[in-house]
TORPA-4810 file (N, C-alpha, C, O; in nm, 3 decimals):
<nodes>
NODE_1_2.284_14.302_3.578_2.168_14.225_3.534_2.059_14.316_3.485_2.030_14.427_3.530_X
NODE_2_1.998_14.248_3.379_1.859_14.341_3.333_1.761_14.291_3.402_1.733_14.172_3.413_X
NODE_3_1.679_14.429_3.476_1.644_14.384_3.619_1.455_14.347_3.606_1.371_14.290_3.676_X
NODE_4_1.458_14.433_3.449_1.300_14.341_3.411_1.296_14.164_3.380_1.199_14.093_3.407_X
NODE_5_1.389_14.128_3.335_1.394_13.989_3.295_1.511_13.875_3.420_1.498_13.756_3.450_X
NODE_6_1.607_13.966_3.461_1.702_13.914_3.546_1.789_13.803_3.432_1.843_13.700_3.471_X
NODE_7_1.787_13.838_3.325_1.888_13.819_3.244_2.011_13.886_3.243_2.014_14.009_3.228_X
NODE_8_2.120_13.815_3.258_2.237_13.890_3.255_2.255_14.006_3.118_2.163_14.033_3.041_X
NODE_9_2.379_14.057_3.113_2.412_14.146_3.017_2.484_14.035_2.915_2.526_13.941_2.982_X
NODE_10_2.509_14.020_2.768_2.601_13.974_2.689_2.741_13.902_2.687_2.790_13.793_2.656_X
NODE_11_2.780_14.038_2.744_2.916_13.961_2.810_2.942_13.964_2.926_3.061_13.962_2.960_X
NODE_12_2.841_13.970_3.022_2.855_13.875_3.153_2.924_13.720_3.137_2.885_13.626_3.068_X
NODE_13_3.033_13.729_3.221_3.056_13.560_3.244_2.969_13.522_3.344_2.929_13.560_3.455_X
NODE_14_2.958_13.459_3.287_2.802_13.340_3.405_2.859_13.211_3.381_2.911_13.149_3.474_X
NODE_15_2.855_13.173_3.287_2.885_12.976_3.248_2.993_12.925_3.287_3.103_12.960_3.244_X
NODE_16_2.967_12.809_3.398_3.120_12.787_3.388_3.157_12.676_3.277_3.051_12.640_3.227_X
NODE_17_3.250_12.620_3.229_3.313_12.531_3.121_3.179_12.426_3.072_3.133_12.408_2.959_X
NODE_18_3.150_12.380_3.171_3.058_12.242_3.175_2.954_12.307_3.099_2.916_12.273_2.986_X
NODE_19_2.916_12.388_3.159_2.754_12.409_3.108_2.743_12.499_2.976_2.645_12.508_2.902_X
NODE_20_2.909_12.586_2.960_2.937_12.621_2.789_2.949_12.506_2.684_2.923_12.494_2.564_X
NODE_21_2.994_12.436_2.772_3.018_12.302_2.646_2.854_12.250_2.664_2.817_12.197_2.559_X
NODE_22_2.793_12.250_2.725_2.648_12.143_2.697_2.545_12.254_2.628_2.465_12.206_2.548_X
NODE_23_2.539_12.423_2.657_2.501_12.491_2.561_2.593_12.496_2.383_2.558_12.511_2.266_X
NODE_24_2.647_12.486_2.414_2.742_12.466_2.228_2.738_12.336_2.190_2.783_12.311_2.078_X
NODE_25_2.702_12.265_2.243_2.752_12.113_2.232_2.883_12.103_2.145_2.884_12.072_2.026_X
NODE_26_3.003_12.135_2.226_3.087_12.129_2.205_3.203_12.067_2.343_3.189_12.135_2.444_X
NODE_27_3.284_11.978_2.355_3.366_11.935_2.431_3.462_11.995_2.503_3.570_12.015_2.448_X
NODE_28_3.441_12.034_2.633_3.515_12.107_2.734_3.625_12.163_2.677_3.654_12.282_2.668_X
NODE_29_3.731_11.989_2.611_3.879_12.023_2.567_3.883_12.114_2.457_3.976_12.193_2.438_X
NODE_30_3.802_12.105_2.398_3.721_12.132_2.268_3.774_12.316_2.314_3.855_12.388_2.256_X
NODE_31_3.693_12.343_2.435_3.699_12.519_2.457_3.820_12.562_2.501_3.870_12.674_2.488_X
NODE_32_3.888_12.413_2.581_4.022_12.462_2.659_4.100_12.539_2.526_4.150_12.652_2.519_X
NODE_33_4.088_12.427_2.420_4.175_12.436_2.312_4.146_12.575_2.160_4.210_12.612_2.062_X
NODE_34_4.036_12.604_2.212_3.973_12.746_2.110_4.040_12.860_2.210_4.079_12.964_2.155_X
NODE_35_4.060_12.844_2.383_4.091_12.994_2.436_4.273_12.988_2.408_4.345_13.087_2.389_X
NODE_36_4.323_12.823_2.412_4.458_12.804_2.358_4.513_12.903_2.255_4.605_12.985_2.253_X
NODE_37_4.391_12.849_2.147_4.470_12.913_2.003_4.409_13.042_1.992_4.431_13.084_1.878_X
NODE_38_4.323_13.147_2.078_4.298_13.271_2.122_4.190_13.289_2.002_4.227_13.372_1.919_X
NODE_39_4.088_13.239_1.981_3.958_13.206_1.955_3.835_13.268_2.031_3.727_13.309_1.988_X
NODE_40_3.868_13.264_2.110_3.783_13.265_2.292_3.844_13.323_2.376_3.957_13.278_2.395_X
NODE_41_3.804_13.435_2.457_3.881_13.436_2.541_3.788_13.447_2.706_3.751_13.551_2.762_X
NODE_42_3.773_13.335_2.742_3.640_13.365_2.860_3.716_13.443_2.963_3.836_13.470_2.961_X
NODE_43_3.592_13.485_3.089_3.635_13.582_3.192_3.730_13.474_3.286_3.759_13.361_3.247_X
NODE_44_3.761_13.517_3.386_3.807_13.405_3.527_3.759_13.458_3.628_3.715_13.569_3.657_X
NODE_45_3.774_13.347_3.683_3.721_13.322_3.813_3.846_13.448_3.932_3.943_13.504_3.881_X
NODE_46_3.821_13.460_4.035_3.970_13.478_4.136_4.068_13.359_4.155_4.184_13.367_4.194_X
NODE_47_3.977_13.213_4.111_4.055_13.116_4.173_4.070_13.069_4.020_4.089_12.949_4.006_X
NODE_48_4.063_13.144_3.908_4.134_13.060_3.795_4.020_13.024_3.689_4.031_13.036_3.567_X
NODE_49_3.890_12.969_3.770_3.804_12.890_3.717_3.734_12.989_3.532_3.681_13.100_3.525_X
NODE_50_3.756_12.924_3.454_3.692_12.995_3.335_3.572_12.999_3.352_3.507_12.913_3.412_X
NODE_51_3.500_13.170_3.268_3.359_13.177_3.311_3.335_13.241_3.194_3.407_13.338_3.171_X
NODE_52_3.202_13.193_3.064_3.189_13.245_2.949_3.051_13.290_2.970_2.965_13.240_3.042_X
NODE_53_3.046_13.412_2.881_2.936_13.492_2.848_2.823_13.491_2.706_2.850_13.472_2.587_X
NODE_54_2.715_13.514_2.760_2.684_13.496_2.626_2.699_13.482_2.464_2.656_13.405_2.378_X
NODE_55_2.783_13.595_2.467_2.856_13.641_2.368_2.976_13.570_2.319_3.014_13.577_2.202_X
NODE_56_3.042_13.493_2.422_3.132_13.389_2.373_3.090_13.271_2.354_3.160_13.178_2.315_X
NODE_57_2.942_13.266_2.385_2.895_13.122_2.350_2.789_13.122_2.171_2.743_13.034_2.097_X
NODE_58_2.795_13.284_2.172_2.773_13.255_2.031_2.879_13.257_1.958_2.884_13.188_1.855_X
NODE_59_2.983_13.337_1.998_3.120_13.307_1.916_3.182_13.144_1.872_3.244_13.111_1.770_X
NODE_60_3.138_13.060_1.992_3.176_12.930_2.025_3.087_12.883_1.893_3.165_12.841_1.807_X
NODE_61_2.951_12.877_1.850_2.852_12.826_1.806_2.930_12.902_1.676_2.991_12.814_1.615_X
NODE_62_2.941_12.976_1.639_3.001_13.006_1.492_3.128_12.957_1.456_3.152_12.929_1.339_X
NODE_63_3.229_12.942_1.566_3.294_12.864_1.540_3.271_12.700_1.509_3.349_12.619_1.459_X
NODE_64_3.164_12.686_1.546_3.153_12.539_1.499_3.098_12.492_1.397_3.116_12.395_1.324_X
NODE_65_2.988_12.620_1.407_2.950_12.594_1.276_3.024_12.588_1.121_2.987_12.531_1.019_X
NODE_66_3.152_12.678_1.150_3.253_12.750_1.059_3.322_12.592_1.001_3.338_12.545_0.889_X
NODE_67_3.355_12.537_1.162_3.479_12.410_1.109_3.367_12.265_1.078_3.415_12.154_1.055_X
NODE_68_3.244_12.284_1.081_3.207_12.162_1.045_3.119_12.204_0.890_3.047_12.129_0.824_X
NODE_69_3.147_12.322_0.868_3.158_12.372_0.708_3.281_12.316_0.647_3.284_12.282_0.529_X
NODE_70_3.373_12.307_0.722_3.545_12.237_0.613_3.586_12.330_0.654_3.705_12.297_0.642_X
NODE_71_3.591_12.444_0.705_3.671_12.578_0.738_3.791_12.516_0.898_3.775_12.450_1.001_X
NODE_72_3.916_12.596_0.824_4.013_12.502_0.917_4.042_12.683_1.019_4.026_12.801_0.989_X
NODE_73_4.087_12.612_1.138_4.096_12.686_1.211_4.154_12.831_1.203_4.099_12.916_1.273_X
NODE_74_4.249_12.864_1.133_4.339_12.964_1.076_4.265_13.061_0.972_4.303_13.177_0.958_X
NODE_75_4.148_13.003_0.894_4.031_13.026_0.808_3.952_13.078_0.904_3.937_13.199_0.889_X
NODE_76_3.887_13.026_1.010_3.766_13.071_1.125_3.868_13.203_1.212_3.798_13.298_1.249_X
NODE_77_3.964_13.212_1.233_4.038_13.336_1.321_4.040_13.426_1.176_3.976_13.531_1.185_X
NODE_78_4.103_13.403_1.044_4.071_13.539_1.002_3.899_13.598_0.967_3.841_13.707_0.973_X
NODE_79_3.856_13.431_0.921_3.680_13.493_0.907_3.628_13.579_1.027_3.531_13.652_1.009_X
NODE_80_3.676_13.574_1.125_3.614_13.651_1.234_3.665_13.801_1.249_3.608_13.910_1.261_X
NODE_81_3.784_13.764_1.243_3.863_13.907_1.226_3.863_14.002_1.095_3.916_14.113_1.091_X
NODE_82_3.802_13.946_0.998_3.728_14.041_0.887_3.606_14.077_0.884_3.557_14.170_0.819_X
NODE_83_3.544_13.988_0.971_3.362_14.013_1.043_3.391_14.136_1.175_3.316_14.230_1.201_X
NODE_84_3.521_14.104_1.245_3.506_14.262_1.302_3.554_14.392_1.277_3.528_14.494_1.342_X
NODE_85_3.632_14.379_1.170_3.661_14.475_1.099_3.565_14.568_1.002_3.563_14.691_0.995_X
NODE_86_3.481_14.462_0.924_3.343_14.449_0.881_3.252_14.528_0.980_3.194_14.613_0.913_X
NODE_87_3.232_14.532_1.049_3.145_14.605_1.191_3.196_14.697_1.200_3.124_14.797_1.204_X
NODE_88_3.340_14.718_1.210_3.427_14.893_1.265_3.383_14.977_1.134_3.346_15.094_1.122_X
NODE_89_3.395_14.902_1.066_3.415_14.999_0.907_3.231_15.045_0.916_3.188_15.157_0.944_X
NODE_90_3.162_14.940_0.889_3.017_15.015_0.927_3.026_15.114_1.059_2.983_15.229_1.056_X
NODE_91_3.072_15.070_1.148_3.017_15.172_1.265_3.089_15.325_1.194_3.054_15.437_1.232_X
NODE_92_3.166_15.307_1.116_3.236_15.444_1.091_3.224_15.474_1.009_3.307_15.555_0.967_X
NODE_93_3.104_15.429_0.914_3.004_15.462_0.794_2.917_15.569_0.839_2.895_15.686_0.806_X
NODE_94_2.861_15.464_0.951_2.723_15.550_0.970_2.781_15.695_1.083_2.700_15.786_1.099_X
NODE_95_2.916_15.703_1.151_2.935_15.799_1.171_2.979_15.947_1.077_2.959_16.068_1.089_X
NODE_96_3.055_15.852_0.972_3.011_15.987_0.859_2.910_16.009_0.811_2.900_16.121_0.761_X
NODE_97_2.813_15.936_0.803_2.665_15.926_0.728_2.627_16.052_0.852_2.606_16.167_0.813_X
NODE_98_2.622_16.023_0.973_2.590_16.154_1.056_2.663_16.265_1.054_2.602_16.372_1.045_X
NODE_99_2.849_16.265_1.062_2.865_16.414_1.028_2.811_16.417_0.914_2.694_16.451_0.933_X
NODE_100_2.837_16.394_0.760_2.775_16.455_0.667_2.600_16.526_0.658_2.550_16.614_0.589_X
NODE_101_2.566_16.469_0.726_2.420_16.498_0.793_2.435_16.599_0.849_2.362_16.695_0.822_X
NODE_102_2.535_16.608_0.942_2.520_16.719_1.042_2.577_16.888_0.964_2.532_17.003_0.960_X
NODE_103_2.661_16.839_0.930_2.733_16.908_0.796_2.644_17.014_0.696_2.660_17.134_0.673_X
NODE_104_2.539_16.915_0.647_2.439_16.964_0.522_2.321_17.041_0.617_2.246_17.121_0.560_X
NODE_105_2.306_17.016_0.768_2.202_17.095_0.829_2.247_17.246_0.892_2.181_17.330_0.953_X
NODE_106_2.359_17.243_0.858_2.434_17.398_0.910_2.427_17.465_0.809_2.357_17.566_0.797_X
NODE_107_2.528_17.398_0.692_2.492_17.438_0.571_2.323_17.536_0.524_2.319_17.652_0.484_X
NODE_108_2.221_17.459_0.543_2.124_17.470_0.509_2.068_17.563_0.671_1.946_17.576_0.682_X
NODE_109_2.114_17.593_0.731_2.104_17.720_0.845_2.121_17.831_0.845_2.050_17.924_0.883_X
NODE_110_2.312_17.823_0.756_2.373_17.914_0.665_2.304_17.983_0.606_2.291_18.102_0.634_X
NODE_111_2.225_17.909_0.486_2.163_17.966_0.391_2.066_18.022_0.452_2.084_18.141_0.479_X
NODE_112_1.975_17.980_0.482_1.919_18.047_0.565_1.862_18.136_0.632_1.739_18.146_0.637_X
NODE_113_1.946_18.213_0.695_2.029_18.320_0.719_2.052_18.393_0.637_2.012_18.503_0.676_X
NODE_114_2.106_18.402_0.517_2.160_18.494_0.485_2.002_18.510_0.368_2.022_18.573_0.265_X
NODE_115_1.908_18.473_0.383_1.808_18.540_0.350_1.738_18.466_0.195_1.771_18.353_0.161_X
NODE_116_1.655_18.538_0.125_1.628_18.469_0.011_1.692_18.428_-0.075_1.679_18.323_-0.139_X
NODE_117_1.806_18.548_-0.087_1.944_18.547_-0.222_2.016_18.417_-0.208_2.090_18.368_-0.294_X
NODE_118_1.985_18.360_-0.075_2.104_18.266_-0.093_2.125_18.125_-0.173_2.053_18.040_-0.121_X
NODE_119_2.191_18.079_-0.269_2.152_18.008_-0.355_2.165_17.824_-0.327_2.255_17.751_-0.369_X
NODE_120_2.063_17.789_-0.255_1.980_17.696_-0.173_2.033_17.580_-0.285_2.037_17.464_-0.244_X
NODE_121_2.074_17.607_-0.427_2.068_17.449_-0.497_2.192_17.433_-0.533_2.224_17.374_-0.635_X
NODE_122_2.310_17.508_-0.417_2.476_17.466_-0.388_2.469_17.375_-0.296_2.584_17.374_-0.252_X
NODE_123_2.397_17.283_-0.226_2.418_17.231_-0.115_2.400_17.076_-0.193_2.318_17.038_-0.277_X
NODE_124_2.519_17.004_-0.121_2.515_16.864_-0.158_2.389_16.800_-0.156_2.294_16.820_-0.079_X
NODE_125_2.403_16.684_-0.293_2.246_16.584_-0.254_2.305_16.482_-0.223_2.392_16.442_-0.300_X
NODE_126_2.280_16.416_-0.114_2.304_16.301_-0.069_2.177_16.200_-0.146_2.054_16.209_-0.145_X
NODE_127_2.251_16.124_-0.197_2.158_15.961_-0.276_2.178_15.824_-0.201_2.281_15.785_-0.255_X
NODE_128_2.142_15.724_-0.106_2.185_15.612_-0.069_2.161_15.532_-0.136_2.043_15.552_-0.164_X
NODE_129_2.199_15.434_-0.194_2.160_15.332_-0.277_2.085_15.200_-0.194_2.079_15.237_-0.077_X
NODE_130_2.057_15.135_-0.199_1.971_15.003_-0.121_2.151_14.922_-0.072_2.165_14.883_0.044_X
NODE_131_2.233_14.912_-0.143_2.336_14.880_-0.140_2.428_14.916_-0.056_2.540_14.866_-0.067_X
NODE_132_2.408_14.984_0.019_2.462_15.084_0.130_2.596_15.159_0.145_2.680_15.174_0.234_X
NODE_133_2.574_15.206_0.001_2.650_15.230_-0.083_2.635_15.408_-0.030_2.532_15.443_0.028_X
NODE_134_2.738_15.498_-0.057_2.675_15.650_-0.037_2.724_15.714_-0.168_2.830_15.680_-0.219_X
NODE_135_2.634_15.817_-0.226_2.708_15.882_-0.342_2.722_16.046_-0.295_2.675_16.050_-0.181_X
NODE_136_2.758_16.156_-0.326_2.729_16.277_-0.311_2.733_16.358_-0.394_2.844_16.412_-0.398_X
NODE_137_2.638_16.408_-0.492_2.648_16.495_-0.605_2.619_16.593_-0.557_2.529_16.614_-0.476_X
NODE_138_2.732_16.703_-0.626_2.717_16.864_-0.607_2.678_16.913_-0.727_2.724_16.875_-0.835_X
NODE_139_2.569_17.022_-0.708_2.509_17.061_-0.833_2.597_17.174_-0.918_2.594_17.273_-0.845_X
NODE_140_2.670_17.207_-1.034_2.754_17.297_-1.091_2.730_17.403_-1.038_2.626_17.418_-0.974_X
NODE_141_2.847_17.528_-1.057_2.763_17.678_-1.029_2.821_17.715_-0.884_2.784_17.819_-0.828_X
</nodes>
């Protein structure tokens, strides 16, 4: 628990069925049948009982929103699964965005080092576009 607010963490299971379905307003069978077709997958209980977390109750809420767009169920499992793929691929953007970072500050240590002679306008320019897009031009020479 976050112990300034005593709000749970994200994916804490806290909810049991009843009170996920009256936060989603969505129908108990409704969730039995999203962890069925592996949509959802809430925590358990020791004795069985399903217990959802925040985080599956916004999953729940996009799913509904998804199928009362016309989006059929088979449509909402890959839309999601290209939304987290979508996320890996950024998270492993911005980890090259940091080695390359880390990369161009050694580089530029290098130089450095080896004193005035060293010719400071060989080192990549990194350009980001608003687009989040990356380019890297190396200057000739």
């Amino acid at each position: 628990m976050n112990s300034t607010f005593g709000v749970p963490p994200p994916d804490a299971a806290v909810y049991v069925i009843s009170v996920a379905a009256e936060l989603t307003g969505l129908h108990p069978q409704t969730l039995r049948a999203y962890e069925r077709i592996g949509l959802v997958e809430p925590g358990r209980t020791g004795g069985g009982g399903r217990r959802y977390s925040h985080r599956d109750l916004e999953r729940l809420r996009q799913i509904a929103d998804l199928t009362s767009a016309g989006i059929g169920l088979e449509g909402v499992r890959r839309i999601m699964a290209l939304e987290l793929q979508l996320d890996a691929l950024r998270a492993r953007n911005d980890d090259l965005l940091a080695e390359l970072e880390s990369a161009r500050a050694a580089l530029r240590q290098t130089y450095a080092a080896r004193g005035p002679q060293a010719p400071i306008n060989k080192l990549p320019v990194l350009h980001q576009a608003a687009a989040q897009s990356v380019v890297v031009w190396r200057r000739p020479g």
